[in-house]
Residue, then its C-alpha position, 0 to 999 in steps of 0.5 A: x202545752x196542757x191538753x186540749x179540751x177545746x170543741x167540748x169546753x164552754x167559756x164566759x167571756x168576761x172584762x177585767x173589771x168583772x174580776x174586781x176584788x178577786x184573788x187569782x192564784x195565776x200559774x207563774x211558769x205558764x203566764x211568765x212563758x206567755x211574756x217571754x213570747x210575746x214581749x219581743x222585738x219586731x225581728x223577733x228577738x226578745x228584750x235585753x239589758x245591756x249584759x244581753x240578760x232577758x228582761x222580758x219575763x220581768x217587763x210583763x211581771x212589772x206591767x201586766x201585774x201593775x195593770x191587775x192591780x189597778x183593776x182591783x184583783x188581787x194576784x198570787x203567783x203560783x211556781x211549779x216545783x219538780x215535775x213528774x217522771x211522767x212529765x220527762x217525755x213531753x219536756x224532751x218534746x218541747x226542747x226539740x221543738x224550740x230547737x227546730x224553732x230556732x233552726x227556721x228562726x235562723x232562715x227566717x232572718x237570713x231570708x228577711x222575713x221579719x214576720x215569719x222571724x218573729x213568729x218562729x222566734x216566739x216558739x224558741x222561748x226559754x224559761x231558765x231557772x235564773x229568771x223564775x228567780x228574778x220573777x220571785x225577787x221581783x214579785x217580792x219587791x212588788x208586794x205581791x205574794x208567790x207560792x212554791x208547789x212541790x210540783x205542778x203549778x196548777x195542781x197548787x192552784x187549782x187546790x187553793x181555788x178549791x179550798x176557798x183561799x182564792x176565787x179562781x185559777x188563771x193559766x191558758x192551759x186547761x189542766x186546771x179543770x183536771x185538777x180540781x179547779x172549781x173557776x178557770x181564768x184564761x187571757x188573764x195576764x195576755x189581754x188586749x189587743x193582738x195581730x193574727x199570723x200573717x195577718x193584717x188582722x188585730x183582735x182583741x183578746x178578753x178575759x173567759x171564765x169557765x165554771x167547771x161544775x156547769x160544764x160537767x153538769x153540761x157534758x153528763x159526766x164526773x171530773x174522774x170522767x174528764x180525766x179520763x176523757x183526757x187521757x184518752x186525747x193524750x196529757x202532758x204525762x201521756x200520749x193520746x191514741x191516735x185518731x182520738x180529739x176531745x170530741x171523740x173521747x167525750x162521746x167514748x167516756x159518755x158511752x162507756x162510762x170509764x176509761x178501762x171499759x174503752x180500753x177494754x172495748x176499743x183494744x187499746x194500751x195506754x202505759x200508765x194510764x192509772x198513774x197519770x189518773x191519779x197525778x190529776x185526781x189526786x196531785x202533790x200539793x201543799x198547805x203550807x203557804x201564806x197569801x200576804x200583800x204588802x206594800x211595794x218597794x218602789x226604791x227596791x224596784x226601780x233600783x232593781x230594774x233600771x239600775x241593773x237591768x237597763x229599764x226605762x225609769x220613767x217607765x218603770x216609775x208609772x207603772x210604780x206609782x199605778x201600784x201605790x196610787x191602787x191603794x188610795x181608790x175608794x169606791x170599787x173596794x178598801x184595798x188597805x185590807x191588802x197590806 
């Protein structure tokens, strides 16, 4: 979910080639969430394997991953550890909402409206701590290294964007940019062409950078500001004030200069709001990682996927082969300094 900064942020948009020779630290739980709604059946159903096991989430870790690869971008998965208290709100609020979602997901099938069907369907989608394993064990096999963060995800990657380990963050979310990121990466894992609810209407999705030092520069204001800005529009960790979006709080913080002189001005009450400042300026992160590719197990992976989860072999063994084929490609960058 994340916060919305949408109306006040600028992006660049980009192609995947344009990454070439990039190290992207990709926010796991966000972009395994990402294909766990959208790898679906037309019913809206997701895949299964023959125990009724979802495979999506490793469908788009094999493919989208393999698709990377072979654009010459060096991935790192980055997992989310234990959320903040702060966070249990929003938790509860999302589990109602795919609850509600599987209610109407319900009504949508018995009345036959596969489009609507799959649509609710994509707003039910449930990342276990089962499949985050399996991500790991496939990611592992892949060659592909993951961190663990001791809690956000993109706090762990937005540091080691920071510290110069990687090039970028990658998450749909913009909490990246609150956390210090220097480079957003978004429509990373999700490019390419996509239907419009209840629309005849496909586009293609592309790649967008954003430069968190131009916007700032741009809106005249400090990553505390944004912040703060932030926590006005309301974040995973808070509620916002009512009435307030991105563009208001801009124009508040621009005014006031800090959160406090707002509250104080406007006679506002934000619970927490010193606490949730400092989750974002100042997260839990950790340096105790190791970014390391090595070469892909292509017996582990097809043995793994379809002797036990019911891939297709072929399938899988394209997309195998598109991993090690990236090894032998000269010109765009020597990718035998991966391994």
């Amino acid at each position: 979910m994340g916060v919305n900064l949408s109306g006040i942020i600028e992006a660049e948009p980009r192609k995947l080639r344009d990454f070439n020779g990039w190290i992207v630290a990709i926010d796991a739980y966000n972009t395994i969430y990402q294909f766990l709604s959208i790898i679906r059946q037309p019913d809206g159903t997701p895949l299964v394997d023959r125990l009724g096991r979802v495979t999506s989430h490793l469908s788009g870790v094999l493919y989208r991953t393999a698709n990377l690869v072979e654009a010459c971008i060096k991935p790192v998965y980055v997992f989310d550890g234990k959320p903040d208290v702060l966070k249990n709100n929003t938790i509860a609020q999302r589990k109602a909402l795919k609850e509600r979602a599987e209610e109407e997901y319900e009504r949508a099938l018995q009345a036959g409206d596969m489009e609507t069907a799959r649509m609710k369907a994509q707003a039910t989608s449930k990342l276990t701590w089962e499949m985050v394993e399996e991500a790991k064990k496939l990611l592992g096999l892949m060659g592909i290294p993951y961190v663990q963060a001791p809690s956000e995800g993109e706090a762990q990657a937005s540091h080691m964007t920071a510290k110069g380990d990687v090039n970028a963050t990658a998450s749909q979310d913009y909490d990246s940019l609150l956390f210090g990121t220097p480079t957003l990466i978004r429509n990373l894992t999700i490019t390419g062409r996509r239907k419009l609810p209840r629309k005849r209407i496909y586009v293609n999705i592309e790649p967008e950078t954003i430069d968190a030092e131009k916007n700032l520069k741009r809106l005249g204001i400090t990553r505390k500001q944004l912040v703060e800005l932030a926590i006005l529009v309301g974040t995973d960790f808070n509620e916002g004030i009512r009435g307030i979006g991105p563009k208001k709080a801009l124009k508040l913080i621009q005014k006031h200069g800090t959160l406090e002189s707002v509250m104080r001005e406007k006679s506002l009450d934000i619970p927490n709001y010193e606490r949730v400042r400092e989750i974002f300026l100042n997260p839990d992160v950790t340096d105790d990682y190791e970014i390391k590719w090595t070469p892909p197990d292509a017996d582990g992976i097809k043995e793994y996927l379809c002797g036990e989860r019911d891939f297709s072999e072929n399938r899988v063994s394209s997309a195998v082969n598109r991993l090690m084929d990236a090894r032998k490609k000269a010109g765009q960058m020597t990718l035998d300094s991966w391994f």
